[in-house]
N, CA, C and O atoms as a Tinker XYZ file with bonds, in Angstrom:
   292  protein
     1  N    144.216000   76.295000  131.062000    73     2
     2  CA   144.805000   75.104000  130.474000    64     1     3
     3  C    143.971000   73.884000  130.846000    63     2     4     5
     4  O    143.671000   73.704000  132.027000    81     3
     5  N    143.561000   72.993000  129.842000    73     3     6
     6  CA   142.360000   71.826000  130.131000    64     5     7
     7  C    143.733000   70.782000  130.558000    63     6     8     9
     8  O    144.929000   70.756000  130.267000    81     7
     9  N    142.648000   69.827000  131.556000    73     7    10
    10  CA   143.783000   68.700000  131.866000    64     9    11
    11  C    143.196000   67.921000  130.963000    63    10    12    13
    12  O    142.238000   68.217000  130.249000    81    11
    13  N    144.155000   66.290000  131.035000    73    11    14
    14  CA   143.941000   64.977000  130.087000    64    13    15
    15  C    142.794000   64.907000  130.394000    63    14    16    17
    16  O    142.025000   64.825000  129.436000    81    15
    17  N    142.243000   64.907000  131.620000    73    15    18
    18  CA   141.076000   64.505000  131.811000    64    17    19
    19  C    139.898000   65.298000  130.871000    63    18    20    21
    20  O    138.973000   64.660000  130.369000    81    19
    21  N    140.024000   66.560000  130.721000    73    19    22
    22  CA   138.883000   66.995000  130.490000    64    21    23
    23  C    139.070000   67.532000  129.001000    63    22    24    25
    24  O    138.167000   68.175000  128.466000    81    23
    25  N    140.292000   67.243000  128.333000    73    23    26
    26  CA   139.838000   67.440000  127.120000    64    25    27
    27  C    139.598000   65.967000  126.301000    63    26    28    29
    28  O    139.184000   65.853000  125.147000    81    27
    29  N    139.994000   64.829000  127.275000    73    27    30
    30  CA   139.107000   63.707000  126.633000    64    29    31
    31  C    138.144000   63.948000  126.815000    63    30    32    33
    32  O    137.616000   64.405000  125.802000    81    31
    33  N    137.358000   63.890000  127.839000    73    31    34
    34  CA   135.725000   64.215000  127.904000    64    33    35
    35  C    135.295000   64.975000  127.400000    63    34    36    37
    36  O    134.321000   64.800000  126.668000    81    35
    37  N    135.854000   66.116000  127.597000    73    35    38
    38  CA   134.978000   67.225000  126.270000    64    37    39
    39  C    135.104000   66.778000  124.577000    63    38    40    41
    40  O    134.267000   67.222000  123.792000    81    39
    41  N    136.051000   66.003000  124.167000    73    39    42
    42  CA   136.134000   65.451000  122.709000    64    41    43
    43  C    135.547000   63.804000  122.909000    63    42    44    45
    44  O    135.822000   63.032000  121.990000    81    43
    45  N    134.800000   63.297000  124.012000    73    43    46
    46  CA   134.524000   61.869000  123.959000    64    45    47
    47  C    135.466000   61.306000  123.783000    63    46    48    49
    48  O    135.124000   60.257000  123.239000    81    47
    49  N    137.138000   61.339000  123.971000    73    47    50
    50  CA   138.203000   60.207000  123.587000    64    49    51
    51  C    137.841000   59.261000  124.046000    63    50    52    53
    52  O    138.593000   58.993000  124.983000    81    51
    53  N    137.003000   58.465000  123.930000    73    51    54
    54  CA   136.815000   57.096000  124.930000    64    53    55
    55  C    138.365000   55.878000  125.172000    63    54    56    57
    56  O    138.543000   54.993000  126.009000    81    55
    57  N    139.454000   56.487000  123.751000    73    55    58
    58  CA   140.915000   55.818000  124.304000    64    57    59
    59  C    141.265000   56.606000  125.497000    63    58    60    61
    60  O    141.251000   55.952000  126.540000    81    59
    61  N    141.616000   58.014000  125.612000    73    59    62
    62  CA   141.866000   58.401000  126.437000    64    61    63
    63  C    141.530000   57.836000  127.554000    63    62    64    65
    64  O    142.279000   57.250000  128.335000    81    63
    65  N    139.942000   58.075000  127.674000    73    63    66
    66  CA   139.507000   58.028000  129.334000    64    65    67
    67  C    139.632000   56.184000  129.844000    63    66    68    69
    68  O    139.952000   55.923000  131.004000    81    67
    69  N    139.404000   55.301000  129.055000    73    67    70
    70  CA   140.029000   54.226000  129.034000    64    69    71
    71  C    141.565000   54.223000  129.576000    63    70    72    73
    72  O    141.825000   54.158000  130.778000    81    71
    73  N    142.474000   54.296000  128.636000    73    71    74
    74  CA   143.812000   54.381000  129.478000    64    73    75
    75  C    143.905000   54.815000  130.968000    63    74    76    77
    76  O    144.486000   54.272000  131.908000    81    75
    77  N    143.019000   56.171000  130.899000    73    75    78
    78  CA   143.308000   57.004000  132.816000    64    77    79
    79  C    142.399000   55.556000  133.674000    63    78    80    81
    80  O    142.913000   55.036000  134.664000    81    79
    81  N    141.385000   55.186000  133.258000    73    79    82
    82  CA   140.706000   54.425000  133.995000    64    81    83
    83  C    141.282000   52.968000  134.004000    63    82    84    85
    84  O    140.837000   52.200000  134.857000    81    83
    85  N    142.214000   52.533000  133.146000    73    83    86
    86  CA   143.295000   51.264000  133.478000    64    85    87
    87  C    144.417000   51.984000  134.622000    63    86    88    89
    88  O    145.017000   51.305000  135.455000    81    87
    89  N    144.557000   53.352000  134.497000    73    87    90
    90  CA   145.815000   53.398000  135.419000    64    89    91
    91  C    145.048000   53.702000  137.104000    63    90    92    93
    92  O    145.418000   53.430000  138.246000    81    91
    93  N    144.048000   54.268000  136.633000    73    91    94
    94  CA   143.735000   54.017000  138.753000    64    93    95
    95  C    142.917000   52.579000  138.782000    63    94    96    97
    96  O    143.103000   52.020000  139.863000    81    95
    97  N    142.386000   52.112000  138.227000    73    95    98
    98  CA   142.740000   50.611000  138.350000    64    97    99
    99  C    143.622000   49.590000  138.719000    63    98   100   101
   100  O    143.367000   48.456000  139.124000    81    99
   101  N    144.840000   50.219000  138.497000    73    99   102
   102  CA   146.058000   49.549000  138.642000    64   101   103
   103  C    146.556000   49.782000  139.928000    63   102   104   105
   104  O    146.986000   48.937000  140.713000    81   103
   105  N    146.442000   51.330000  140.129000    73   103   106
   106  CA   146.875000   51.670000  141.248000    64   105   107
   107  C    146.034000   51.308000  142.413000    63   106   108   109
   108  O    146.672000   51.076000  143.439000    81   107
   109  N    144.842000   51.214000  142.480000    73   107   110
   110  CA   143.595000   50.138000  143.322000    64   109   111
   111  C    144.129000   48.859000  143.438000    63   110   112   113
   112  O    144.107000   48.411000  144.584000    81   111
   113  N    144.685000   48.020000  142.424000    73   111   114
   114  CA   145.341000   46.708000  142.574000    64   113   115
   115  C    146.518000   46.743000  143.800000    63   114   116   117
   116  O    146.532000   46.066000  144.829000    81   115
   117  N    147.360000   47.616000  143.407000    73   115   118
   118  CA   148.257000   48.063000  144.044000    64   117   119
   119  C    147.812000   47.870000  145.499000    63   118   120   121
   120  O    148.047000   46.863000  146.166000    81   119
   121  N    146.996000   49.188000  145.999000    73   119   122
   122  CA   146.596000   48.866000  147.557000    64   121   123
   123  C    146.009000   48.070000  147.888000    63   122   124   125
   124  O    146.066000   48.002000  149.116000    81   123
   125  N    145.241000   47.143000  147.353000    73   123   126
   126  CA   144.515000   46.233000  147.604000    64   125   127
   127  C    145.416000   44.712000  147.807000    63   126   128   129
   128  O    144.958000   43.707000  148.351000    81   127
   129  N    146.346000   44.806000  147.412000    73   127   130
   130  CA   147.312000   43.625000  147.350000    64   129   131
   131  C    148.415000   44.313000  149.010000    63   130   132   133
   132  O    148.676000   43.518000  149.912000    81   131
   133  N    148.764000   45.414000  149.066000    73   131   134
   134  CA   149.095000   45.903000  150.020000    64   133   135
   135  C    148.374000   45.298000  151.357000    63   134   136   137
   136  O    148.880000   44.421000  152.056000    81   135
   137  N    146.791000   46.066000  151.655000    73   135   138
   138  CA   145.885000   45.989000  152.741000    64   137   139
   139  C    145.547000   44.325000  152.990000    63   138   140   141
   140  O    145.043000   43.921000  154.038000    81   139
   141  N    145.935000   43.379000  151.777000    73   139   142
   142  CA   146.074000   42.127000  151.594000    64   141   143
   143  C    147.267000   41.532000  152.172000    63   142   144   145
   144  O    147.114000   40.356000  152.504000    81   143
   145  N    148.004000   41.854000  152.305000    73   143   146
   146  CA   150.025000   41.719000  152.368000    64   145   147
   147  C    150.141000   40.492000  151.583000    63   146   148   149
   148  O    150.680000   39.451000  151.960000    81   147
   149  N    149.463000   40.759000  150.212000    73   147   150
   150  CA   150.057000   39.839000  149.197000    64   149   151
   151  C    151.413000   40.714000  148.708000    63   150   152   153
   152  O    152.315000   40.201000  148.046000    81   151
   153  N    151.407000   41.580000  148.977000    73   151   154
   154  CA   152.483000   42.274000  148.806000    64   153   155
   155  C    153.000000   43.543000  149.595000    63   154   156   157
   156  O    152.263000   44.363000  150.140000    81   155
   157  N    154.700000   43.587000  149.566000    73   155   158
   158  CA   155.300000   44.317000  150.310000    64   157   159
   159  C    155.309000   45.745000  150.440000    63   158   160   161
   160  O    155.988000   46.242000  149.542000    81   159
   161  N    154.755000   46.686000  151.306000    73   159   162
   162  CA   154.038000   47.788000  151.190000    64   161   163
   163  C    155.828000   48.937000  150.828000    63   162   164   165
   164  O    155.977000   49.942000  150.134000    81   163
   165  N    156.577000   48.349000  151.458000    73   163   166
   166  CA   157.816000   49.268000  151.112000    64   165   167
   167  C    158.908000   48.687000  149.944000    63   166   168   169
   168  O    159.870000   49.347000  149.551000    81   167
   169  N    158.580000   47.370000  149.488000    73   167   170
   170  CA   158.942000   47.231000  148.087000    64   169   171
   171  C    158.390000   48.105000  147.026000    63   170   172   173
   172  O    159.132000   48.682000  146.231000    81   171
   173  N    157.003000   48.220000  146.997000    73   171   174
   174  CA   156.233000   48.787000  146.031000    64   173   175
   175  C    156.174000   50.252000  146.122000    63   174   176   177
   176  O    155.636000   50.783000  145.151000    81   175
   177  N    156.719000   51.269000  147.319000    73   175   178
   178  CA   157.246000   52.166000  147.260000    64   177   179
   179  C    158.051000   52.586000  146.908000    63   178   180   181
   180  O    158.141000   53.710000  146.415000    81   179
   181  N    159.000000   51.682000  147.083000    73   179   182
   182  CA   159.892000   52.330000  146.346000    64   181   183
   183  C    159.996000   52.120000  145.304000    63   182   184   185
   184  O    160.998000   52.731000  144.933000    81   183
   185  N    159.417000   51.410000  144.218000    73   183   186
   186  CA   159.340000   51.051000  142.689000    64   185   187
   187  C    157.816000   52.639000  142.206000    63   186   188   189
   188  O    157.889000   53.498000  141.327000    81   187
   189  N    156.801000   52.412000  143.124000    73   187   190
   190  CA   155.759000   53.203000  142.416000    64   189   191
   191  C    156.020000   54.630000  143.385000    63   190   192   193
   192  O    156.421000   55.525000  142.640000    81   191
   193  N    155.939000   54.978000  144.454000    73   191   194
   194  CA   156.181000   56.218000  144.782000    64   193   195
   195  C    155.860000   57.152000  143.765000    63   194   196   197
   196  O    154.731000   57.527000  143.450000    81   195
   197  N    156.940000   57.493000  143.280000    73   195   198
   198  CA   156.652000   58.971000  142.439000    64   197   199
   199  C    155.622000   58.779000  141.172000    63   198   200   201
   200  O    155.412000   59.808000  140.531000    81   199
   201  N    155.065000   57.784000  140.807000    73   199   202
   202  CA   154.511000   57.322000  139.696000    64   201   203
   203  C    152.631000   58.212000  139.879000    63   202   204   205
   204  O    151.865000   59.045000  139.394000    81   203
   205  N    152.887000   56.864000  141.316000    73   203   206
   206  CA   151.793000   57.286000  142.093000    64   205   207
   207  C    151.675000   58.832000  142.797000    63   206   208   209
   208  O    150.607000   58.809000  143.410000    81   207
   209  N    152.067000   59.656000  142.906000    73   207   210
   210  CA   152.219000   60.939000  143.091000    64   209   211
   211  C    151.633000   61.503000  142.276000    63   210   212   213
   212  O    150.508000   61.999000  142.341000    81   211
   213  N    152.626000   61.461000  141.123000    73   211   214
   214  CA   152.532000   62.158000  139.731000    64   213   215
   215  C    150.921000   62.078000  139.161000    63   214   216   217
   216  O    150.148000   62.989000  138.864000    81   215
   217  N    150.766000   60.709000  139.138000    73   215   218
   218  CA   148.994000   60.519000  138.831000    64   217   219
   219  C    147.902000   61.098000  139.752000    63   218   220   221
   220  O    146.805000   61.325000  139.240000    81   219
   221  N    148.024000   61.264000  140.584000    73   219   222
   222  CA   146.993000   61.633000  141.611000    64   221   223
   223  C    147.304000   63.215000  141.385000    63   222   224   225
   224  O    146.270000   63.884000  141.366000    81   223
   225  N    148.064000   63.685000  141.273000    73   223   226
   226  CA   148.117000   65.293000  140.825000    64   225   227
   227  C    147.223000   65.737000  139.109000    63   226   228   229
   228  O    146.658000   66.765000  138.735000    81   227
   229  N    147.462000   64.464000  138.472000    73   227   230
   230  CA   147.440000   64.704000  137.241000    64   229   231
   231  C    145.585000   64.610000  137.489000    63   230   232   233
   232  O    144.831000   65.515000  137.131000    81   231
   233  N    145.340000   63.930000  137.847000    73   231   234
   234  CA   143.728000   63.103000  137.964000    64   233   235
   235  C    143.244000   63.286000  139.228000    63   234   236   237
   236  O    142.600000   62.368000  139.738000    81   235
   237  N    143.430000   64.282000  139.818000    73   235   238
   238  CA   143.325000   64.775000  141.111000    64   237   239
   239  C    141.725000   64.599000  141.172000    63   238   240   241
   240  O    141.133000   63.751000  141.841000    81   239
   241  N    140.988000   65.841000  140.109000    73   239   242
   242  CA   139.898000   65.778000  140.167000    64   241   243
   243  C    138.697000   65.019000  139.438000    63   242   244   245
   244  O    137.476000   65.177000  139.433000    81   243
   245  N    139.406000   64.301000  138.945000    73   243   246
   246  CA   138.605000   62.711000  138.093000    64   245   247
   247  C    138.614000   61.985000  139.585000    63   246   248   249
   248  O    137.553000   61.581000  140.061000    81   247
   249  N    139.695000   61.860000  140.198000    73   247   250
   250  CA   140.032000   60.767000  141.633000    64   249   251
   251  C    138.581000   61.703000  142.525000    63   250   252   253
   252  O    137.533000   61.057000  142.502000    81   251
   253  N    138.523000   62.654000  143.021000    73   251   254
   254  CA   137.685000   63.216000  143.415000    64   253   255
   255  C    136.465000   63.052000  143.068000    63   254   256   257
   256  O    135.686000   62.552000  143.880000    81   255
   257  N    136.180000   63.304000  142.229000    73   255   258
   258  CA   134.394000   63.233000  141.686000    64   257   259
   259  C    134.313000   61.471000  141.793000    63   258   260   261
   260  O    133.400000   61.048000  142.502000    81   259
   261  N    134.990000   60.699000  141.294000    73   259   262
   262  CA   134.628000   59.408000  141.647000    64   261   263
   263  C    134.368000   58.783000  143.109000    63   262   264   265
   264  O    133.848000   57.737000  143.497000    81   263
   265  N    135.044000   60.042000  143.838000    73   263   266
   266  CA   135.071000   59.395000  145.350000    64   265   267
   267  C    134.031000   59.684000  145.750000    63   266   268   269
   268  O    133.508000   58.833000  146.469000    81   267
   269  N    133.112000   61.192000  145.453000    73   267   270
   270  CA   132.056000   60.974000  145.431000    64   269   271
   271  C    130.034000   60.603000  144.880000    63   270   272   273
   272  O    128.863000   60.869000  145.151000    81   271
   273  N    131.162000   59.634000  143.743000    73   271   274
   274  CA   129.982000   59.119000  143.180000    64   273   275
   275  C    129.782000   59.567000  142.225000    63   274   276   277
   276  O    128.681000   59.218000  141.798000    81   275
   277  N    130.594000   60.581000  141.245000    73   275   278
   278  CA   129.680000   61.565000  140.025000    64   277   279
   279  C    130.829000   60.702000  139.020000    63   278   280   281
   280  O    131.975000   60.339000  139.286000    81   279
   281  N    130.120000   60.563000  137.935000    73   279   282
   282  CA   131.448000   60.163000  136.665000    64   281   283
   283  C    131.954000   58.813000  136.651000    63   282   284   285
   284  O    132.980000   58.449000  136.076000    81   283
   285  N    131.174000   58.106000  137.316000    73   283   286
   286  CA   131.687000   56.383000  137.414000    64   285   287
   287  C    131.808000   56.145000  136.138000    63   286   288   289
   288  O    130.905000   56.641000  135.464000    81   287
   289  N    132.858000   55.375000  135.385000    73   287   290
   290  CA   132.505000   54.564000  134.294000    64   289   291
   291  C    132.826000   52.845000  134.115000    63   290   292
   292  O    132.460000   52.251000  133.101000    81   291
């Protein structure tokens, strides 16, 4: 079974991979406003928690290869 990830890339969806790459974007905002304490690290848990879960399972290995350097866009 192909994930989102890779049957955009294998068909070039450039909407697709756009959208995934606004949502760990977002979620980067997220900690970064955290490690900032522009914002409340257990407010935003409990609003994103499972959101953030759910995505990192989904994009596990897009999150991976970016961490080390392959697939930047």
């Amino acid at each position: 079974m192909q994930t989102y990830i890779q049957e955009a890339e294998e068909n070039n969806n450039q909407e697709k991979i756009h959208k995934v790459t606004k949502i760990l974007n977002f979620l980067v905002e997220i900690s970064i406003c955290i490690e900032n304490r522009v914002a409340d690290e257990k407010v935003l848990k409990s609003f994103f928690q499972g959101i953030v879960e759910d995505y990192c399972e989904k994009f596990d290995e897009l999150i991976h290869s970016r961490r080390e350097g392959n697939g930047h866009r």
